[in-house]
N, C-alpha and C positions, 0 to 999 in steps of 0.2 A: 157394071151391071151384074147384080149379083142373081145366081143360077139356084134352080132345086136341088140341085147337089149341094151347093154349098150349105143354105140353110140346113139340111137334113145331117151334115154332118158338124155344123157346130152348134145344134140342137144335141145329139148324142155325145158333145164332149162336157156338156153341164151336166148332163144325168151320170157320166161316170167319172165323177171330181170325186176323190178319196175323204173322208173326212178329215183328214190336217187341213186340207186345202179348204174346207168348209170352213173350217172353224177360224183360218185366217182372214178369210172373207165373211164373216161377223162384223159388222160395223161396230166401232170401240163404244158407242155411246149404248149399246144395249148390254143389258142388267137383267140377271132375273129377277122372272115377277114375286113379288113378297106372297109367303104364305095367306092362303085367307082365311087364316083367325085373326092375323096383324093387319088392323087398321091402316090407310093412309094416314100418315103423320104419324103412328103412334111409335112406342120405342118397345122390343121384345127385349125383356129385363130376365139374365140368366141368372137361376137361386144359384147363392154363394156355397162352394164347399166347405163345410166346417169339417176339420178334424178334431175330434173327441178322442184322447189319451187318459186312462184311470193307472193311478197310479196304483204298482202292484207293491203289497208291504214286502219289504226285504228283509231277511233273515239278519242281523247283527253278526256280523263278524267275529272269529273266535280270536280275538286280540291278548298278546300274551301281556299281563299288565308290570310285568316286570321290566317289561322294553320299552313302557311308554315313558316318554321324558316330562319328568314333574316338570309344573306350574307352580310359580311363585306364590305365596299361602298369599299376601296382597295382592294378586291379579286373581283370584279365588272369590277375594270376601271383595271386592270392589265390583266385580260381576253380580253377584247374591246380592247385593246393596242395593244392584237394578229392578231385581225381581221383587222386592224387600222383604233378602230373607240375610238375618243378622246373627253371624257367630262371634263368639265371646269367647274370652278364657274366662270362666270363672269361676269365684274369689273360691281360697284355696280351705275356708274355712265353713264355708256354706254346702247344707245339704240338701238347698231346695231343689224341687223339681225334680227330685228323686237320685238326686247323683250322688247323695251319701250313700246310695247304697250299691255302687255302680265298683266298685273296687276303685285300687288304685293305678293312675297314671295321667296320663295328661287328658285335662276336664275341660270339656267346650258343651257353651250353650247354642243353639239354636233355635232365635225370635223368629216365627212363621206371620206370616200378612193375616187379616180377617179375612172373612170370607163373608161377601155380598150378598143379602137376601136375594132369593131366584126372584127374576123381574121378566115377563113375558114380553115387552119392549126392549129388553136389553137382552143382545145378542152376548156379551163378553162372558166367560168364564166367572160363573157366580165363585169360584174354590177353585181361584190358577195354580196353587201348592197346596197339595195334599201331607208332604211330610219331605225331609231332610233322610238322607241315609247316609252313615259311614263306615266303609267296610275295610276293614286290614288288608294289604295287598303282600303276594309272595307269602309270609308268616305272620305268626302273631294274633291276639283278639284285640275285639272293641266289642265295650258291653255300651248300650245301648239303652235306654227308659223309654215309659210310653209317653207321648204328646201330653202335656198339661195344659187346660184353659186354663189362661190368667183372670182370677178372679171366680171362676167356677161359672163363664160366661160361655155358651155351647155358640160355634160359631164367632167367636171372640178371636183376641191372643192367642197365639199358641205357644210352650215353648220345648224343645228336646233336652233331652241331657245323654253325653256321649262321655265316656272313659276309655280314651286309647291306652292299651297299655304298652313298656317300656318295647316288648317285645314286636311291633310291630313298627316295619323301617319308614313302611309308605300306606298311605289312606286314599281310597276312590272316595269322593265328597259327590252325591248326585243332588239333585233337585227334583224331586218327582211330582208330577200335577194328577189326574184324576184319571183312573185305571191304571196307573202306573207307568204314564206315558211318562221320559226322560226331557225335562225340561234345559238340563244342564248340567254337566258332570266334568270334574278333572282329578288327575292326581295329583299330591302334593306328599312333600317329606313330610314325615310324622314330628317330626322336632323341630319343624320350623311352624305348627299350629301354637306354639309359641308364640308367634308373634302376633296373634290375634288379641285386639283389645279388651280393658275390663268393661264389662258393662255401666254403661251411667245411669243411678239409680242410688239406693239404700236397702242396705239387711236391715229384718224385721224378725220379731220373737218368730213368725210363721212362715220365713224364707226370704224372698228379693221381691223389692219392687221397684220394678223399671223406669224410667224417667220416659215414657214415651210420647215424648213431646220431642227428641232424639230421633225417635224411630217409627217415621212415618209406617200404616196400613198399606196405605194406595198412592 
């Protein structure tokens, strides 16, 4: 038979249970209760973090080009084949396109792609090549013409005329697209643009004309 003592003192040993002791004697099946903006049943959906990265333009490098190891003059023009831009040796007797008057030395053409009417449904680069540059490396010059429309067709053909001369060993060959941005560039020996092909086509009283059923635009 149990006494008022007893009850009175183990009434005072529930009020002073530490909370560990409470939170062990938490029945496992309770949960707390869901906020109340969340519905019964519903699901609280946490927005995704996106990270946003902008890419910062980087300076170019001050690369000495005298240390850079040439590329084969065919792994050169087999690249440029892709963009469809086409270098030629050419004919030793022709001064079209301005390269008679380009001095003497070793004579390369370069065929540039058309350029697409602007189409407000087409996102692509109406004018992915803007122009060809060849520049003498270490020593030497390369003289240079300006772009010719074939045909006197604006937005047409285009073609360059380059005279490397004797005196320079090695040539940067770039690919430039619109502002100036670098689509493609290597060095190459100067004496192996040599091995670049003659164009297929026909001289005429008023220059070359291209066989360009050869040499796809696009």
């Amino acid at each position: 038979m149990f006494t008022r003592t007893s009850l009175l003192l183990g009434f005072a040993s529930v009020l002073t249970l530490s909370p560990a002791d409470a939170q062990r004697r938490t029945p496992r099946h309770h949960r707390p209760s869901p906020p109340a903006s969340v519905r019964p049943g519903s699901v609280a959906v946490v927005p995704p973090t996106v990270a946003t990265t902008e890419a910062i333009p980087q300076a170019r490098p001050n690369l000495d080009l005298g240390e850079v190891i040439p590329v084969p003059v065919s792994a050169v023009d087999g690249m440029m084949r892709r963009m469809r831009v086409f270098l030629f040796t050419a004919p030793p007797t022709s001064g079209a396109f301005g390269i008679g008057a380009l001095g003497r030395g070793r004579r390369i053409w370069a065929l540039l792609p058309s350029c697409r009417t602007t189409n407000p449904d087409d996102d692509r680069e109406p004018c992915p090549v803007d122009r060809v540059t060849v520049e003498a490396v270490m020593r030497g010059n390369v003289n240079a013409g300006t772009p010719t429309f074939l045909g006197g067709q604006a937005d047409g053909r285009r073609v360059q005329s380059f005279v490397v001369e004797d005196s320079a060993p090695r040539v940067r060959v770039r690919v430039l697209g619109p502002a100036n941005r670098v689509r493609y560039e290597a060095v190459v020996e100067a004496d192996r643009l040599a091995d670049l092909p003659p164009p297929e086509g026909a001289a005429t009283p008023a220059g070359f004309d291209f066989d360009l059923t050869r040499y796809p635009a696009r």
